[in-house]
N, C-alpha and C positions, 0 to 999 in steps of 0.2 A: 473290889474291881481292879482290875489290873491295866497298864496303860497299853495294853495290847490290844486293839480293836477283836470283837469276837462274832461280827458281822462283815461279810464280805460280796459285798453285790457282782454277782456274777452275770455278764452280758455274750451274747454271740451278735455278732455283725457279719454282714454280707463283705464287707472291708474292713476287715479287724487294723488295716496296716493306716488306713486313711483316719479311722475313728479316733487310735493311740495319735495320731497329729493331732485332731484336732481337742483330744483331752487335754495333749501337753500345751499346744500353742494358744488356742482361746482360752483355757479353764483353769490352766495352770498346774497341770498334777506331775509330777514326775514320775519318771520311767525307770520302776523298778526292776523288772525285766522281760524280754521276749524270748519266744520259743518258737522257730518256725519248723515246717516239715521239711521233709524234701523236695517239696514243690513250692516252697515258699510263702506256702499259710501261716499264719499265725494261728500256733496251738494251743497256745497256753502264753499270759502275758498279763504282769501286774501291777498297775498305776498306781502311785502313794497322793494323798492330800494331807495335810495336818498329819495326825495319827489314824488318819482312815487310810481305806485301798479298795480299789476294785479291780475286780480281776476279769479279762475278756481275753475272747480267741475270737475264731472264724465259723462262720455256720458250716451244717453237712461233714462234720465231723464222725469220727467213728464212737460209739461208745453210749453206757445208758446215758450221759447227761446229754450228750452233741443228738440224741433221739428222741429224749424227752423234750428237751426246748426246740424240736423242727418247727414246730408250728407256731413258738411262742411270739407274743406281739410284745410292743413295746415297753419297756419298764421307767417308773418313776425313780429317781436318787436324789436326795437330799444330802447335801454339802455344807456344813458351816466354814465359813466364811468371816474375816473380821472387817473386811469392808465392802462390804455388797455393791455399792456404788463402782470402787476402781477395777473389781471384778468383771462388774457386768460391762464398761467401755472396753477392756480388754476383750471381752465374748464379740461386742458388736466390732471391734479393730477387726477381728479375724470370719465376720461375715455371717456369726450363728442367727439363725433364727430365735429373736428375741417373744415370747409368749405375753410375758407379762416384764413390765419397768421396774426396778427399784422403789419398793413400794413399801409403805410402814404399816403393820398388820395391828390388828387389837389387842395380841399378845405380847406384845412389845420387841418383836421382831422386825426386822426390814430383811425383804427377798426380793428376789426376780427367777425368772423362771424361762426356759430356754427347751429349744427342740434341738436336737442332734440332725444330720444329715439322713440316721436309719428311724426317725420318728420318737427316739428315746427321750423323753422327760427331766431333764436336770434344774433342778432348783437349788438356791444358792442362796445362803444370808446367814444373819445373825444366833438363830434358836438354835439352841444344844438342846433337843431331846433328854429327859431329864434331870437339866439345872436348869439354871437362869439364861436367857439370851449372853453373846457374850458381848 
């Protein structure tokens, strides 16, 4: 396996330009790049975390994938994280809707779990999907 992420969670927002805020400012990801149109959509645009990334634009797009996801609902994304705790006051500093607290799981992970402004699912903690929590 190589240290290239080979999963990339792909989102559409109603406000792609407000969403990349609040990934950077509550959640912490950085801004790998944006792509607008000429009307100033965001077309294409790629947040980094650790070695993960997700990638969002703007809904009503042209194209099979901007026609397949019209009608799609909300999606869940999981984030590891090495302090779930300073994470999550950072989310609530910046006003996200808090789901669940910092909480210690029976897998021996601690998470919290968070709603976005478009209803998207973000969770955040300790568990690395297959290894050990970090």
């Amino acid at each position: 396996m190589t240290h290239v992420p080979s999963i990339y969670p792909t989102i559409l927002y109603e406000d792609a330009k407000a969403a990349i805020r609040t990934l950077k400012e509550a959640f912490g990801f950085t801004e790998v790049s944006v792509y607008e149109g000429e009307d100033g959509r965001v077309v294409h645009s790629e947040l980094a975390h650790g070695n993960g990334m997700v990638m969002l634009g703007t809904r009503g797009g042209d194209g099979v994938f901007a026609r397949a996801m019209a009608g799609a609902g909300p999606v869940g994304v999981y984030v590891v994280v090495e302090d779930p705790d300073a994470h999550h006051a950072r989310a609530v500093e910046h006003g996200v809707e808090i789901l669940m607290p910092p909480t210690d799981q029976e897998y021996g992970s601690r998470d919290y779990m968070a709603r976005d402004a478009e209803g998207n699912v973000w969770s955040f903690g300790t568990y690395a999907p297959g290894g050990a929590a970090v």
